[in-house]
C-alpha positions as CSV (number, residue, x, y, z in Angstrom):
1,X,6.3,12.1,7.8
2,X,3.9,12.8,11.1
3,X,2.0,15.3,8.3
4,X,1.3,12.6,6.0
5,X,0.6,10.0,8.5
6,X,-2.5,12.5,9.8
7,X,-3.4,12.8,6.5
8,X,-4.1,9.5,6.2
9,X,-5.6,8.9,9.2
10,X,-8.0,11.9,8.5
11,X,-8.4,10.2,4.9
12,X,-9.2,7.3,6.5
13,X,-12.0,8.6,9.0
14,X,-14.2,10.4,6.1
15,X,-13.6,7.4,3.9
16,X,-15.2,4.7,6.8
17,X,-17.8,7.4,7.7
18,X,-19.0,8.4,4.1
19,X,-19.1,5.3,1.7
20,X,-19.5,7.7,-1.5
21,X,-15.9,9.5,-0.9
22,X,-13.7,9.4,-3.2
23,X,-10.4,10.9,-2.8
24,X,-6.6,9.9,-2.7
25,X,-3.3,10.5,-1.6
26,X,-0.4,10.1,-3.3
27,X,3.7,10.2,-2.3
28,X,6.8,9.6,-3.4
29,X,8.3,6.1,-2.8
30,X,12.1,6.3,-0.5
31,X,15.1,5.9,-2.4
32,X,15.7,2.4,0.0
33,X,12.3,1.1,-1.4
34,X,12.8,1.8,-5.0
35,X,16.5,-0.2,-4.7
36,X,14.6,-3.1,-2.9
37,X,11.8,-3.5,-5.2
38,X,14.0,-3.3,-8.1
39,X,15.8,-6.0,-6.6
40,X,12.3,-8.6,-6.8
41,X,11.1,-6.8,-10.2
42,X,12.9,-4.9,-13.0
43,X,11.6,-1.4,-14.2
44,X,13.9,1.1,-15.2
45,X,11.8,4.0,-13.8
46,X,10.7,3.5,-10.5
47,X,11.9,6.5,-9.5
48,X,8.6,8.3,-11.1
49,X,6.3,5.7,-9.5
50,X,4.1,6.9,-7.1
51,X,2.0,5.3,-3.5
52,X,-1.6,5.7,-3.4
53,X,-3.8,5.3,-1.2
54,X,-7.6,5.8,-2.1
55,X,-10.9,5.8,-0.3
56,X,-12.4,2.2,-1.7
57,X,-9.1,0.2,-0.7
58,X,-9.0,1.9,2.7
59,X,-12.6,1.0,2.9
60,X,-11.7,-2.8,1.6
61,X,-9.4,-2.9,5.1
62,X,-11.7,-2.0,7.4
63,X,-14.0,-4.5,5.5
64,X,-11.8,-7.2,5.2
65,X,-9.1,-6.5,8.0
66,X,-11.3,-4.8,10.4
67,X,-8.6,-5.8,13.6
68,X,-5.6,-5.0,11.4
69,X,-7.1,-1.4,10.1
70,X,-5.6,0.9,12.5
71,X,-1.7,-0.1,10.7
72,X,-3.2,2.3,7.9
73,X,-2.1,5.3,9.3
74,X,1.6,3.5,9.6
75,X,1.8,3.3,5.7
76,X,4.6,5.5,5.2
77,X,6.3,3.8,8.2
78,X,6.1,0.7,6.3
79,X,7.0,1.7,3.1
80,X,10.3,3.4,4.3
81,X,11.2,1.1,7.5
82,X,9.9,-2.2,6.2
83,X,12.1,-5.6,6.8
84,X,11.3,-7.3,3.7
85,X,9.9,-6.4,0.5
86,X,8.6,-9.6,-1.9
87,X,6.7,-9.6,-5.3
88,X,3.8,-12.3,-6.6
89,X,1.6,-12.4,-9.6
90,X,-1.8,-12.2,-9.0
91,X,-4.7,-11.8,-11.6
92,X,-7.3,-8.7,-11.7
93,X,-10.7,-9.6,-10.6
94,X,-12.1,-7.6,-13.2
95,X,-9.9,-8.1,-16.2
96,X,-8.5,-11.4,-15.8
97,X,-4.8,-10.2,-16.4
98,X,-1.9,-11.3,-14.8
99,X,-0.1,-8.1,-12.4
100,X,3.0,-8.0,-10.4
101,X,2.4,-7.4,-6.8
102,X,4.5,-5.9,-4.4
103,X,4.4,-6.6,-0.7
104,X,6.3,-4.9,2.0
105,X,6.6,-6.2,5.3
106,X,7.3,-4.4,8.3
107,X,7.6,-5.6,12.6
108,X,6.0,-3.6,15.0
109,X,6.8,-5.2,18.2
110,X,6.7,-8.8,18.0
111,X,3.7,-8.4,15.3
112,X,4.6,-8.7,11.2
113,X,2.4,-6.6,9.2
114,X,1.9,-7.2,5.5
115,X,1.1,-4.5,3.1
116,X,-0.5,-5.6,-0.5
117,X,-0.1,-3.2,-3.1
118,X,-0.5,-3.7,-6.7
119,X,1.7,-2.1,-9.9
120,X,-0.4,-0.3,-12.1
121,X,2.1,-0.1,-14.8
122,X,0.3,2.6,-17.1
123,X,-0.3,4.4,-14.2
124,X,3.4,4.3,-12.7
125,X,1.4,3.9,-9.4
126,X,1.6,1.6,-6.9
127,X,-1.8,1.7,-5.5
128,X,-2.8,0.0,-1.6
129,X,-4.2,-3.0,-2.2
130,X,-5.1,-4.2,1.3
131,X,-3.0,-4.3,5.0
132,X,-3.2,-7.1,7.5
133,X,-1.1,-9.3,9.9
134,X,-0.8,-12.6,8.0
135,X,-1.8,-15.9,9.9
């Protein structure tokens, strides 16, 4: 996991310091976190879904999130040592439809972090949304 976590961070540097980059990375959700989210959501397959994390939602942190960016790197820290998982519906900016979102929760120190990520269903992706410390 230290491997994947500098590939994010590194992912995350050219993606802040070149606004036309365009590049992902993808891995395998934990056995732990497919049982939880099938717990708040049904889908059959979850085993074949995948986490991405792409250059325009890391740059939608930093935007957004600017003091909470740094818990990027800890996305697969999250994803496999999280204390809560919980779903919503939320409705695509673009489309106007109605998609299930998933968000894990995870304490570092006394601090809760909340990571966003929406199901592409077509896709079989779930796909960073946005990270921050809720208020």
């Amino acid at each position: 996991m230290p491997e994947l976590r500098d590939k994010i961070c590194a992912l995350s540097q050219i993606s802040i310091e070149d606004k036309q980059h365009d590049d992902s990375i993808y891995f395998p959700l934990s056995d732990r976190a497919i049982t939880e989210i099938g717990k708040v959501i049904f889908r059959a397959k979850l085993k074949e879904y995948k986490f991405e994390i792409n250059s325009h939602d890391i740059r939608h942190t930093k935007k957004r999130h600017p003091n909470d960016f740094h818990y990027v790197c800890e996305i697969p820290k999250i994803v496999t040592e999280f204390t809560k998982v919980k779903h919503s519906l939320i409705k695509h900016k673009k489309t106007g439809k109605t998609i299930q979102s998933i968000e894990f929760y995870k304490k570092f120190d006394d601090t809760e972090v909340k990571l966003v990520k929406v199901d592409l269903l077509k896709e079989k992706i779930l796909r960073l949304k946005t990270i921050f410390i809720p208020s």
